[in-house]
C-alpha positions in Angstrom: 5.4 20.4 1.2 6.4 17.0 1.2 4.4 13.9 1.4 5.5 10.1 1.6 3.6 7.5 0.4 4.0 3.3 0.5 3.2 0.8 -2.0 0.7 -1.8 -2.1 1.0 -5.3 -3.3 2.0 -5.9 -6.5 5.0 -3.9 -5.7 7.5 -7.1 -5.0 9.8 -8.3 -7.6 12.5 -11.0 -6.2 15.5 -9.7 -5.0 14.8 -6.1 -4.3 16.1 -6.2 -0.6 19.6 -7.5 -1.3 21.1 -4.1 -1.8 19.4 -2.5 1.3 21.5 -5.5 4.1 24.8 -3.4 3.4 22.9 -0.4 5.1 23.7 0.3 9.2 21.0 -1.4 11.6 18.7 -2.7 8.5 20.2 -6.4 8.7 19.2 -6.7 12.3 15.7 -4.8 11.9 14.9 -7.2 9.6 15.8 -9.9 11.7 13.4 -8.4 14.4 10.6 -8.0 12.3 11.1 -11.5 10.9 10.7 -13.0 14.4 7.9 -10.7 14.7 6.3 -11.7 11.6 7.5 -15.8 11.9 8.6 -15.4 8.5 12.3 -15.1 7.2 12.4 -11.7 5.6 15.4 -11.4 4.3 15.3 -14.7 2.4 12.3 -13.7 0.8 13.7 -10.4 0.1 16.7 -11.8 -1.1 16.9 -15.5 -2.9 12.9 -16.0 -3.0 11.5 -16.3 -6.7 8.6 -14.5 -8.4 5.7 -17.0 -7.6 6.5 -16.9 -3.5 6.7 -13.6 -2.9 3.1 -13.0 -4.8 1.6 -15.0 -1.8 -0.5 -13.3 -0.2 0.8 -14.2 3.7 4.3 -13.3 2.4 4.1 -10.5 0.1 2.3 -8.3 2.8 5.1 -8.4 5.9 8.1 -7.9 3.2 6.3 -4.7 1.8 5.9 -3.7 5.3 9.2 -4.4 6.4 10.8 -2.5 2.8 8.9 0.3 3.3 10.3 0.9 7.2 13.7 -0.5 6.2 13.8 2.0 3.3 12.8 5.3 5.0 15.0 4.6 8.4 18.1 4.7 5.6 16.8 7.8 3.9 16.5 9.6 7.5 19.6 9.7 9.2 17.8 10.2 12.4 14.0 8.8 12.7 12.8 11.8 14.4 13.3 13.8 11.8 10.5 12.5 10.0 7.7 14.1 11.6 9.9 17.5 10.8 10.6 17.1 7.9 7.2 15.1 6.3 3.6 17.1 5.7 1.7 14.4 5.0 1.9 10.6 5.0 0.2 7.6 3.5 -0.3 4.3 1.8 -2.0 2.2 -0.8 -3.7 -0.9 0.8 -1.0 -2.5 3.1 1.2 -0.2 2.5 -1.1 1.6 5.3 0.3 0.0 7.4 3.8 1.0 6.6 2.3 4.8 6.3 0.9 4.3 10.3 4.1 2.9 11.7 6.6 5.5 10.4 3.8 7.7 11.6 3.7 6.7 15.2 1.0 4.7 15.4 1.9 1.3 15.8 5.5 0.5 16.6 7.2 -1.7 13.9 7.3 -4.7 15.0 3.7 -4.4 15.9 2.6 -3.7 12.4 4.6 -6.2 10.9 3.2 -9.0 13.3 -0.5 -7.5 12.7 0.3 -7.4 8.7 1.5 -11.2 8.9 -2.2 -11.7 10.9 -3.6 -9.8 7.7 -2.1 -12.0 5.1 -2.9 -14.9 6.5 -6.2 -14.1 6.8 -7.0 -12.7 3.6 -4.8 -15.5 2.1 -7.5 -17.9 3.7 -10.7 -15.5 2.7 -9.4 -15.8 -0.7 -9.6 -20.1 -0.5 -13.1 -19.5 -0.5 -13.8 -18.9 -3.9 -12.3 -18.3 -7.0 -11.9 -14.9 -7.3 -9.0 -12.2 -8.6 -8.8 -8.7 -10.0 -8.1 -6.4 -13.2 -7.2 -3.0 -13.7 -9.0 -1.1 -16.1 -7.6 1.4 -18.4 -8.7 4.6 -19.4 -12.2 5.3 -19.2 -14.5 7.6 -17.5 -15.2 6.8 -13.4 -18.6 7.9 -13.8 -19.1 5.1 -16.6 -16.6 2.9 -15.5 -18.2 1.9 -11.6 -22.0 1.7 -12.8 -21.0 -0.7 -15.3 -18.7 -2.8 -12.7 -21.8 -2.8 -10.4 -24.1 -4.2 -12.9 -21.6 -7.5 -13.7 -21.5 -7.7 -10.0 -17.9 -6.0 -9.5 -16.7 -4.0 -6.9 -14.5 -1.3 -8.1 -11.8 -2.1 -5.2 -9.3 0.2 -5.6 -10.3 3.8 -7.5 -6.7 5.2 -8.1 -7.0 8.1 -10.1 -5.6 8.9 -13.4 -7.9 6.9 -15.3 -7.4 4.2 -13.3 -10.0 1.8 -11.7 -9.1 -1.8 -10.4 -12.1 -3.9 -10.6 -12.8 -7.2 -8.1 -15.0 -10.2 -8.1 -15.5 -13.5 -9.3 -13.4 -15.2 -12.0 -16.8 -15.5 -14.3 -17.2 -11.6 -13.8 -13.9 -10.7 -14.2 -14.6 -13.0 -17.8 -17.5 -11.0 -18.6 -16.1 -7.4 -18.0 -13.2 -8.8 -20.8 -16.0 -9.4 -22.9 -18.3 -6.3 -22.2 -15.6 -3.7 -21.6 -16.9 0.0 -20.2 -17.1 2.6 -23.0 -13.6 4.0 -23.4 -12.5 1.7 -21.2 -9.0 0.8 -23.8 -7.9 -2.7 -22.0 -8.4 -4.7 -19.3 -5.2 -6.3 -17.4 -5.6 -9.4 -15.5 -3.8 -8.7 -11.7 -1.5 -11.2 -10.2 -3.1 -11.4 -7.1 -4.4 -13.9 -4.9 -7.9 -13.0 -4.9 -10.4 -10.2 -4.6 -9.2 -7.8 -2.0 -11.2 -4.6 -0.8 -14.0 -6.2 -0.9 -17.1 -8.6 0.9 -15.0 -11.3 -0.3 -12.3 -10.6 2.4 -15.4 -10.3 5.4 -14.1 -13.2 7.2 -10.0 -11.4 7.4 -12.1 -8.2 8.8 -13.1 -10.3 11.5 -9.7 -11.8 12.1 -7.6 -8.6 12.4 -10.4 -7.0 14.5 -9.4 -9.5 17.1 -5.7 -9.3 16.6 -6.0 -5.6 16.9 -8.1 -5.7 20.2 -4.3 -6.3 21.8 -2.8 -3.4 20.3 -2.7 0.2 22.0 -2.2 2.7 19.0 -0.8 6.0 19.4 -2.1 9.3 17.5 0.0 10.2 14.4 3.0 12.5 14.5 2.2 13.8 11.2 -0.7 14.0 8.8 -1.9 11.2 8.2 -3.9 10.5 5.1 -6.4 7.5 4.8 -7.9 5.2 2.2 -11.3 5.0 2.9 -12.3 8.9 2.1 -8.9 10.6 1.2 -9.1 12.5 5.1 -6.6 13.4 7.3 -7.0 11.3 10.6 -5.9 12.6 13.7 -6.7 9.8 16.5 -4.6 6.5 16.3 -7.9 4.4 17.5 -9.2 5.7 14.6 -6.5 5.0 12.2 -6.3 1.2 13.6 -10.4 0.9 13.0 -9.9 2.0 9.3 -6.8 -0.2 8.7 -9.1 -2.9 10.1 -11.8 -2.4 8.1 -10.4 -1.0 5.1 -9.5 -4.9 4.0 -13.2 -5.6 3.0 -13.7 -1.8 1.3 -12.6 0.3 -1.3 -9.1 1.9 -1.6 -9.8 5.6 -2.5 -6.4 7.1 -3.8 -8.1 9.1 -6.1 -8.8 11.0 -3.1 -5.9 10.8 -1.3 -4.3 12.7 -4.0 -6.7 15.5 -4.1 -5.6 15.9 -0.7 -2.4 15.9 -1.0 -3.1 18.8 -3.2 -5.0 20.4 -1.1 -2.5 20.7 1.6 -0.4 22.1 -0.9 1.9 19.1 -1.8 4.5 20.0 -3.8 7.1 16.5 -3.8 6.0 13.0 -2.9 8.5 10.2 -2.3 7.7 6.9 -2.9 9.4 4.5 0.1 10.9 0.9 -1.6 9.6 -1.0 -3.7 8.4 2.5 -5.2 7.2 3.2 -8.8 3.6 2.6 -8.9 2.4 5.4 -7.0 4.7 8.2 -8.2 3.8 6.9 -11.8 0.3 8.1 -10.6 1.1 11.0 -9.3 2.7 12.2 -12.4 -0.1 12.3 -14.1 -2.6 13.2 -11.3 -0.4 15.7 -9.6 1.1 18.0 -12.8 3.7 19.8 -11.3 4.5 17.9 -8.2 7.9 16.6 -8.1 8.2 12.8 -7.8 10.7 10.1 -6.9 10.1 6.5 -6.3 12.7 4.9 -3.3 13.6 1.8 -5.9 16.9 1.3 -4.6 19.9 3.0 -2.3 21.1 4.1 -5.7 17.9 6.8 -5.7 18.7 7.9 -1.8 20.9 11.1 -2.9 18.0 12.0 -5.2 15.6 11.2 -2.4 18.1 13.7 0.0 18.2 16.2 -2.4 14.3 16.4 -2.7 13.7 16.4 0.9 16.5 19.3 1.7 14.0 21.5 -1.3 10.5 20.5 0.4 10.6 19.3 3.5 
């Protein structure tokens, strides 16, 4: 059984697009999803340096727009997707990749509503100093108590002794100084502020609205969501948790343990992958992974989906 998965941000580096323009038809999507978006997506995908694609507003759309671009060239034909996929989802925005290719919202939809998202959270972030770090090692059952009591929210718990913590700068100082037991190091993200949690309230608000518009329709194949690690069947639904899952946790720990209890047995990581198959790897023993890095990793891709789909 195979399940495809989208990365979050953090994902970008500059450049990564360029080889993906000689491709049939992805030139002019991304020239629709850029007017969609107001944004010019293949510059930053192509000649944009480190420091502005790790905006906020930017990065968001252009993971978006990879992660369609990516999985259109590794299908010959879109609708064999939903035949050949078991399960599908993402990490933070790349949710939004995971409910497009799923049906849910067209594309140019979801990369106009992720622009809405960046922006918003870009402008949450404003507010006050805040960022996140990812812990390493370390029991969960230590690890959130201890987050809780410096006043951390433990935004994103990925699995495979992996916890991303989120808060203020000053907390995200004292958890360097007063690590969790077993916790082995703490690494400062490069991120605009503290996502996944009350600090991004005010974006909630914002893409509630923008999403008011929208008419979603219900998944064409499983689709697996961040706030518990269940399979969501209704699009309404799916939209209300892309909505809200801004301001909560990201559960991937749980999205992998369902992904194994459907019976996963390859997961393909759409562009810019690496991230979540590096988790998988360890999470998933067993489960044959690939991360979509470039279209020199599309025959591998082929081959893996011609075995599992």
């Amino acid at each position: 059984m195979l399940v495809l998965v989208a990365p979050g941000q953090g994902a970008q580096t500059p450049g990564f697009l360029s080889a993906w323009l000689d491709f049939p038809g992805v030139r002019g999507a991304l020239e629709a999803w850029s007017d969609a978006a107001g944004l010019d997506l293949i510059r930053y995908g192509t000649e944009a340096d480190a420091d502005e694609i790790r905006d906020t507003a930017v990065a968001q759309p252009l993971l978006v727009a990879a992660g369609l671009a990516s999985t259109y060239t590794l299908f010959d034909d879109p609708a064999e997707l939903p035949r050949k996929v078991g399960a599908i989802a993402g990490h933070s925005v790349g949710e939004f990749t995971a409910a497009s290719l799923a049906g849910v919202l067209p594309h140019e939809e979801a990369v106009r509503l992720v622009r809405t998202r960046g922006l918003a959270m870009a402008e949450a972030a404003a507010v006050t100093e805040t960022g996140m770090a990812a812990l390493l090692g370390g029991d969960p059952e230590v690890t959130v108590p201890h987050l809780e009591k410096l006043g951390l929210t433990p935004a994103n718990i990925n699995g495979a002794g992996q916890i991303v913590a989120a808060g203020t700068k000053e907390q995200l100082a004292a958890l360097e100084a007063d690590k969790p037991e077993g916790v082995r190091k703490v690494v400062a993200l490069k991120v605009a502020g503290a996502f996944h949690t009350h600090h991004m309230a005010p974006a909630v608000d914002t893409l509630a609205k923008a999403a008011e518009a929208l008419t979603p329709g219900d998944p064409q194949v499983t689709y697996v969501s961040n706030k518990d690690g269940r399979s969501v069947a209704a699009g309404t639904e799916v939209l209300d948790r892309l909505v809200g899952q801004v301001a909560n946790p990201v559960r991937w720990d749980r999205c992998m343990e369902t992904f194994k209890e459907l019976g996963v047995t390859a997961l393909i990581e759409v562009c810019p992958g690496g991230t979540l198959t590096g988790l998988a790897k360890r999470a998933l023993p067993g489960v044959k992974t690939l991360a979509l890095k470039s279209p020199a990793d599309l025959d591998a891709a082929r081959e893996l989906i011609a075995e599992h789909a």
